[in-house]
N, C-alpha and C positions, 0 to 999 in steps of 0.2 A: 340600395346604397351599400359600396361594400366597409366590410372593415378595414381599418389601416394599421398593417404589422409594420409595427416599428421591429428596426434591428435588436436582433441579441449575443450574447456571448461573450467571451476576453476581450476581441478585438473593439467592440463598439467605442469604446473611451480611448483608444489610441489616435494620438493626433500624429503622425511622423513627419510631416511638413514644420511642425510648431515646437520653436529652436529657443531659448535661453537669448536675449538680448536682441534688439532691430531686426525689421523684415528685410534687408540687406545685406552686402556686404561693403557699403561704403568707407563705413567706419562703424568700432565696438562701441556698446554702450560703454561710458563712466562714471564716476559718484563724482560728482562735477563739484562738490561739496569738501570733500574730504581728501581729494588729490590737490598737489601745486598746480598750479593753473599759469600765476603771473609773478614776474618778480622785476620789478621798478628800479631803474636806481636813485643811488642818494635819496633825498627824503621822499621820495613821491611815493603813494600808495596807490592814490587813484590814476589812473590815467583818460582823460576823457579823448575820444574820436571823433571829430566835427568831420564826418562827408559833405560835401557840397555838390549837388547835383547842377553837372554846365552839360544841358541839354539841349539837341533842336528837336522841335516838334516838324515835321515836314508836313505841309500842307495836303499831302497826296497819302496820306496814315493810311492803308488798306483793311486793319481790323485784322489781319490773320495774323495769329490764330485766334487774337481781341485785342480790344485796344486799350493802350496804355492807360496810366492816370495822368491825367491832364491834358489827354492828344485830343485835336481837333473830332469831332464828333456829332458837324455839323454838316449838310449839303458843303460840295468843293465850291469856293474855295473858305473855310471858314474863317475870316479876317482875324474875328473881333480873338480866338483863343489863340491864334499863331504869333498875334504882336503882342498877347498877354505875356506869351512864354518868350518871348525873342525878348523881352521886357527886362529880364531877368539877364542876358549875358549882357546889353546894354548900357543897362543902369543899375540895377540891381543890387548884381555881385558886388560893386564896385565899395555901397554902402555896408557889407558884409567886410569886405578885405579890410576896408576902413576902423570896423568894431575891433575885430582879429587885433590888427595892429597894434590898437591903442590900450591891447591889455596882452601884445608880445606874443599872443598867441598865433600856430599855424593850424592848418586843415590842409583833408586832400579832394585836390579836384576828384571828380568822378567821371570823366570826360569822356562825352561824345567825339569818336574822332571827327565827327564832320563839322561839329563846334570847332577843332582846332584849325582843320583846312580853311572853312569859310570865313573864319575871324583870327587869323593868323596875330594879329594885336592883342587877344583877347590871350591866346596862348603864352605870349611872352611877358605880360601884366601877371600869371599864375605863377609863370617859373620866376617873376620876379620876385612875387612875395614869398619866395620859400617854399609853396605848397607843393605837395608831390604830386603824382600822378596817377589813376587808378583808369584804366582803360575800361571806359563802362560803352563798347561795344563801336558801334556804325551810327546808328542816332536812336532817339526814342522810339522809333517805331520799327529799327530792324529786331525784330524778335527771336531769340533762340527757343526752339520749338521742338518736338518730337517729329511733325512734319516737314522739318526739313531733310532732304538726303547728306550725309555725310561730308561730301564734295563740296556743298553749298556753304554748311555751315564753319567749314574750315577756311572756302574761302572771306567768309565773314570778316571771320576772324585776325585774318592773315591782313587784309585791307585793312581794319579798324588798325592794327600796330603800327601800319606802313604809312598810316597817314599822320602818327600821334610823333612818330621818330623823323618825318620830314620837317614837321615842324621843332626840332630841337627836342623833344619831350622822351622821356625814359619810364614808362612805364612800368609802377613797381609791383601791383595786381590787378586783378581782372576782376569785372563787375559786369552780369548778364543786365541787359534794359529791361525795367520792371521785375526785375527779380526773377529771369523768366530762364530755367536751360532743359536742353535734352538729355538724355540719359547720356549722350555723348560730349559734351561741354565740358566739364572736367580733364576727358580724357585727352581732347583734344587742345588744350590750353597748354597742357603738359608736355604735349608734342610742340608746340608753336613756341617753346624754352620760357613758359611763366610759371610762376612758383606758390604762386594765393592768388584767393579770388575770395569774394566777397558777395555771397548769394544766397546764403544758408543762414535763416534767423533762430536755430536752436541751440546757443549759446552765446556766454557772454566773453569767451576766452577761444584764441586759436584750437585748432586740431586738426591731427591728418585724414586728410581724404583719400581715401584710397581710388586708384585706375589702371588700368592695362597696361597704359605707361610708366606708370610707379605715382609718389605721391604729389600729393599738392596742399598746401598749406588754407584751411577753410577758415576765413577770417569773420567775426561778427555783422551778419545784414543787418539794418535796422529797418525792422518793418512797423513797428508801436512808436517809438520815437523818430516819427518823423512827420514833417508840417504837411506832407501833401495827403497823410491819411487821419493825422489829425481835423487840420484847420480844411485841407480841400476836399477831402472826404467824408469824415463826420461831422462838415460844418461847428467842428466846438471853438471855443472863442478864443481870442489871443490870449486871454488869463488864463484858460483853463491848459492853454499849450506850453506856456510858462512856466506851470505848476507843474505840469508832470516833468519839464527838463531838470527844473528844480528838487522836486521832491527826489527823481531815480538816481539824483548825482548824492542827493545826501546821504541816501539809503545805501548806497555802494560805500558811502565811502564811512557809513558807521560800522556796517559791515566787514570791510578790511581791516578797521581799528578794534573789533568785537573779536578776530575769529585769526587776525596776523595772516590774512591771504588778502595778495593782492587783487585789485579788481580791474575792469575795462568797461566805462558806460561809452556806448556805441551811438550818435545821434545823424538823421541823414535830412539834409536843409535843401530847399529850393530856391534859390534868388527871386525867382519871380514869383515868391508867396513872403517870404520871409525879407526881400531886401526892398521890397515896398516901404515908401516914407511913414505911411501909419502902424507898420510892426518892426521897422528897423531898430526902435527902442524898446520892445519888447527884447529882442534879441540880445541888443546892449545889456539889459535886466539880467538877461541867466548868463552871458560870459562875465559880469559881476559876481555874480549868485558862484559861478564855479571860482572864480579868484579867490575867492575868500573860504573856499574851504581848504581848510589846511589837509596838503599833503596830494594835492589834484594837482593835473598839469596836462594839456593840450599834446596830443603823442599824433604819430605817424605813423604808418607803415611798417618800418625797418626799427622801430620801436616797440613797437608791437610785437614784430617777430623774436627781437631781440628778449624782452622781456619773459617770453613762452619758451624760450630757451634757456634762460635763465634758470627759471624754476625747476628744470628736470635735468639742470646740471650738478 
């Protein structure tokens, strides 16, 4: 057996690949802590983001490059999980828009465009309540992926708008299905004239995203607070789903009153987990929980951005 010479010399400990901040160049690290982040107006400190996910699950999901959370995942045609989730633009939302209302607050769609095509009612119930628009792609199951080619995945993209703007609807950012893009998704958003997107769960406050075509505004995903990896994926209970809306909204907002920086808790809701008759009043429970914390307030979009402009003016 022979011996094994390890390397010697100056050179062995030089790494010249290994750079000060991210293995990228999307965006610099921050002290996400000690920079302005957000600034609110009039009294609001907090600002909470209710997503709402108006999804179609399509019967025919192919799995590539995998398959969603909550997509059909059974021999075609699989009934019983396509009217669970149809369940939700039906009847669902409706108990959701209901809660919203009755304590003034808004949310933004996160819209499938093939939800607005095929439920063109369903569309103009969204833009009646106020909510904005967040073009969260083609449906649940069209994926942006690495294996897509370029062509494909622009035309995606280009259809998902064309179908969001036929329907009356204006779409204010962009949301990949399942949290899912290619190295070229960004870039390509950017070309197609949108300006955020919402896909990146590693903060709590906007920032730039850097691309070929210049920037794009990277808005809070929410991947922890949200009921389909809560409650459909780690099966925890409707208390325990409560508790964490409750508890991260408190803790932001002692936090802004502790340190005088503004904050953004980001939450992402499914109608057909959340607008079911036996959690619809859990729901009710934390848009109470957030009403009464002073200095919270239900924001949007163009509030959002508004705010993160703010701070670095």
């Amino acid at each position: 057996m022979s011996k094994q010479i390890l390397p010697t010399g100056p050179d062995y400990l030089e790494t010249p690949l290994r750079r000060e901040g991210p293995d990228h160049d999307f965006f610099p690290w921050r002290d996400t802590w000690a920079e302005k982040r957000l600034r609110w107006d009039c009294d609001t400190t907090l600002g909470i983001w209710i997503q709402v996910a108006v999804e179609w699950f399509p019967l025919n999901i192919t799995g590539t490059p995998f398959l969603p959370i909550g997509a059909p995942n059974r021999p075609w045609p699989d009934s019983e999980t396509y009217t669970q989730r149809d369940y939700g633009n039906r009847v669902g939302i409706f108990r959701m828009m209901d809660a919203l209302s009755a304590w003034g607050m808004t949310a933004s769609a996160f819209l499938n465009a093939r939800v607005a095509a095929r439920y063109p009612a369903l569309a103009r119930e969204i833009a009646k309540e106020g909510w904005d628009v967040v073009a969260a792609g083609l449906d649940a199951g069209a994926i942006h992926h690495e294996g897509l080619t370029e062509k494909t995945e622009q035309a995606m993209i280009t259809e998902a708008l064309t179908l969001l703007r036929q329907q009356g609807l204006t779409p204010v950012a962009w949301h990949s299905p399942s949290w899912s893009q290619s190295p070229r998704t960004p870039d390509l958003l950017v070309k197609a004239g949108l300006s955020a997107m919402a896909d990146w769960g590693n903060d709590e406050a906007p920032y730039q995203h850097m691309t070929a075509s210049g920037p794009i505004t990277s808005l809070p995903a929410a991947f922890e607070l949200c009921d389909r990896e809560i409650i459909a994926n780690r099966q925890n209970s409707l208390a325990d789903f409560e508790s964490a809306m409750i508890v991260a909204a408190q803790r932001l907002a002692r936090e802004a009153e502790e340190t005088g920086q503004h904050r953004l808790l980001t939450i992402n809701l499914s109608p057909w987990i959340m607008g079911q008759p036996f959690r619809i009043a859990g729901f009710e429970r934390i848009l109470d929980a957030f009403a009464a914390i002073e200095g919270a307030k239900a924001v949007q979009v163009a509030e959002i951005l508004a705010a993160s402009q703010a701070a670095h003016d």
